[in-house]
Backbone bond lengths (Angstrom), bond angles and torsions (degrees), N, CA, C in turn:
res aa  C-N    CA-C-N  psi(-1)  N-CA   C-N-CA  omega(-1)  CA-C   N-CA-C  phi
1 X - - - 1.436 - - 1.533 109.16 -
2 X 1.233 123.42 145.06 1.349 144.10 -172.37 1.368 106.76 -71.90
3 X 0.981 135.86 166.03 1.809 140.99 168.17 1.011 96.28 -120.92
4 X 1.376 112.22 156.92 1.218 148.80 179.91 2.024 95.78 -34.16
5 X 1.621 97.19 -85.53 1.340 102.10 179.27 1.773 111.31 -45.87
6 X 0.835 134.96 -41.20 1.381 119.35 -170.45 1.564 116.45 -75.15
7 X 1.180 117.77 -13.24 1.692 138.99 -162.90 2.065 87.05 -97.96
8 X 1.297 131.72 -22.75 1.061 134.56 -179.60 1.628 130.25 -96.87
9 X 2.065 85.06 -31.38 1.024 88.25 153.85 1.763 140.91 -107.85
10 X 1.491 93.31 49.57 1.537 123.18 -166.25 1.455 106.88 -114.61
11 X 1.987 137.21 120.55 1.168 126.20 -113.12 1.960 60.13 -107.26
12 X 1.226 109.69 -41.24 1.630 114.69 -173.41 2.244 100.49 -30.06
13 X 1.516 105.56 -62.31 0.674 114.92 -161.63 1.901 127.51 -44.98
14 X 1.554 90.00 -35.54 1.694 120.68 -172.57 1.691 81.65 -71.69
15 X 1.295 125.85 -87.26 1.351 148.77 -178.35 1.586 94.98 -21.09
16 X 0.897 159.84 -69.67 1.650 150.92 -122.07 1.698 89.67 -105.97
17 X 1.863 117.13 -48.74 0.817 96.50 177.63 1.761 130.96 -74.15
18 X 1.314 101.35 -14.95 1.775 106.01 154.41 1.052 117.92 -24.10
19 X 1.390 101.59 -74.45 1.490 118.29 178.73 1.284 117.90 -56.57
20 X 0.882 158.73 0.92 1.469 154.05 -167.10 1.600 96.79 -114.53
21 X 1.831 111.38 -51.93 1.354 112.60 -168.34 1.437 116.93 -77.08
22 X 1.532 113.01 1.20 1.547 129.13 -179.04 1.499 98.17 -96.93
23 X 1.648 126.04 -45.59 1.863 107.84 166.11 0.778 121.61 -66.19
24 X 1.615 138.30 -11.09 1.475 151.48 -172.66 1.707 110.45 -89.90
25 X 1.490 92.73 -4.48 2.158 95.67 -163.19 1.184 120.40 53.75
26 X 1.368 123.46 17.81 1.509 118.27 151.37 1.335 134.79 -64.10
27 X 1.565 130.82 59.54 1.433 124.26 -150.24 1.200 124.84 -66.22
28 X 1.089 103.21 -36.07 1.704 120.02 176.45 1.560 122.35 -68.75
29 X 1.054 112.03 -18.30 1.411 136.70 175.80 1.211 110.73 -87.57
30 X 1.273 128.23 -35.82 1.196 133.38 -155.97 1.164 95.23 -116.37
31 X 1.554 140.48 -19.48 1.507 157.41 138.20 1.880 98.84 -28.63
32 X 0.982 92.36 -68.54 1.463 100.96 -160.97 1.753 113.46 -77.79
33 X 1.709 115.83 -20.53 1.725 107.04 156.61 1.294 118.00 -74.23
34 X 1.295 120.34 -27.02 1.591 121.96 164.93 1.233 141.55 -28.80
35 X 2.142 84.58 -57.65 1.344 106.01 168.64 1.363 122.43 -80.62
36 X 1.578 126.49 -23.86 1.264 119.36 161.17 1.566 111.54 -59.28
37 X 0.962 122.47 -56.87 1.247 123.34 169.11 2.069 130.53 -15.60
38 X 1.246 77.63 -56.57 1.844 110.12 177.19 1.058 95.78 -66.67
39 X 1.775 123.23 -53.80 1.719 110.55 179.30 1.696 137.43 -82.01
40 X 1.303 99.58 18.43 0.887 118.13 -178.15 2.081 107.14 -121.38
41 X 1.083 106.11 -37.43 1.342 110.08 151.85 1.474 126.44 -134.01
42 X 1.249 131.03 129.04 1.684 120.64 -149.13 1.732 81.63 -108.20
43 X 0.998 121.60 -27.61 1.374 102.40 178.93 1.478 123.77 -104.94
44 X 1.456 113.06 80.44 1.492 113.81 -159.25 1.246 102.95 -145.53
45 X 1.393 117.00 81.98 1.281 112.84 -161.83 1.697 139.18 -76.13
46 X 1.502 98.83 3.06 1.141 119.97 165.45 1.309 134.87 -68.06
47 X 0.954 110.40 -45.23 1.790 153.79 146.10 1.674 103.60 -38.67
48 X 0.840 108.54 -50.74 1.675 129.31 -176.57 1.376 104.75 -60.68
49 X 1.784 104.46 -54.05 1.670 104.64 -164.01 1.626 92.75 -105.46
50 X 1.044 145.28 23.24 1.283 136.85 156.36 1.648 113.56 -94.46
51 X 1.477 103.90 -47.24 1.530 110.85 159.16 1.677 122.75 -47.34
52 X 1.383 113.98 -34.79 1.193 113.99 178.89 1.692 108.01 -84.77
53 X 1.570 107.25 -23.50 1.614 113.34 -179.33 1.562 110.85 -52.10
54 X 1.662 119.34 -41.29 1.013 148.92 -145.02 1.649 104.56 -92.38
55 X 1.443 92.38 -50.45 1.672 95.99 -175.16 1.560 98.60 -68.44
56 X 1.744 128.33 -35.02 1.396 124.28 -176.66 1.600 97.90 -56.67
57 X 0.925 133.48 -29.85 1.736 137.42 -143.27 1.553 89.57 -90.80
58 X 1.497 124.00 -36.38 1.519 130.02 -178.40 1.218 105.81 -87.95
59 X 1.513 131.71 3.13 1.605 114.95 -169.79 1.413 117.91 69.59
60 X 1.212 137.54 33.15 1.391 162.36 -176.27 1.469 111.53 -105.59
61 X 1.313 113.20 25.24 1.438 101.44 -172.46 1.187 143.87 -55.51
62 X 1.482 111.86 -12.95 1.644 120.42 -172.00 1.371 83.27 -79.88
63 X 1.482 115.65 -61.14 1.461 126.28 -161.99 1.762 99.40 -38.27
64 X 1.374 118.46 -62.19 1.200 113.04 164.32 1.300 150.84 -19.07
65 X 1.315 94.05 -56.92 1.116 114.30 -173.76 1.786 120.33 -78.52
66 X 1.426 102.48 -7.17 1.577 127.56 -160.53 1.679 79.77 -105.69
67 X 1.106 119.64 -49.51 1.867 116.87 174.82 1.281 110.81 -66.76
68 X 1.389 121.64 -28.90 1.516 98.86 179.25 1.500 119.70 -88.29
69 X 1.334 105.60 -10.83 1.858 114.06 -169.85 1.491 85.76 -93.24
70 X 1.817 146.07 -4.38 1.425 119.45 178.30 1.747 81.92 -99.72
71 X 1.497 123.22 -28.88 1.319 90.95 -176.47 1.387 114.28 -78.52
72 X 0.779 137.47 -18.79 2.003 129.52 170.87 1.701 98.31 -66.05
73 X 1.028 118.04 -73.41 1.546 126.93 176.19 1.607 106.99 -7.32
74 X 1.868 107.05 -50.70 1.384 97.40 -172.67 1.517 109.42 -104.08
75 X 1.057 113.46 -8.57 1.802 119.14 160.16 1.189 120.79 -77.21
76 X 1.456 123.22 -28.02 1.422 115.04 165.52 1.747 107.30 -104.00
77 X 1.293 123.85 31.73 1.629 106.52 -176.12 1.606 94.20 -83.74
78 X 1.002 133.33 -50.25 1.640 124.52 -179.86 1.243 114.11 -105.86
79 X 1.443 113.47 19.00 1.861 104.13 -179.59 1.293 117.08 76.06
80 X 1.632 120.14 -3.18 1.473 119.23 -167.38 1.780 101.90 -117.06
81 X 1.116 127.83 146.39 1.543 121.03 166.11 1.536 100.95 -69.21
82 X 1.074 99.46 145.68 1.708 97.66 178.13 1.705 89.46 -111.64
């Protein structure tokens, strides 16, 4: 079984709860597991385009739009989903 700290420092972990705090309309919250997420894996491009989903949802659009071109960037760098 996982500990506390290791379950936090799990990029899955930041990411799922994103998602939960983004159906809930918590944006800022869900802003900020994203970004743990990202710092814990920088190339995760899901993470990337949900963060950018989020910032569109706040009127953040550049910000957005800067999240969605790193998440394609790393979904299309070899043609493969990573």
């Amino acid at each position: 079984m996982k500990t506390t700290k290791e379950i936090k420092q799990n990029h899955l972990f930041w990411f799922n709860q994103g998602k939960v705090l983004t159906k809930l309309g918590k944006l800022d919250a869900a802003l900020d597991c994203f970004e743990r997420a990202i710092a814990i894996k920088e190339i995760y491009y899901e993470a990337w385009c949900e963060k950018g989903y989020v910032l569109e949802k706040l009127g953040r659009f550049a910000e957005a739009e800067t999240c969605f071109n790193e998440s394609l960037g790393i979904f299309c760098d070899d043609g493969d989903r990573i």
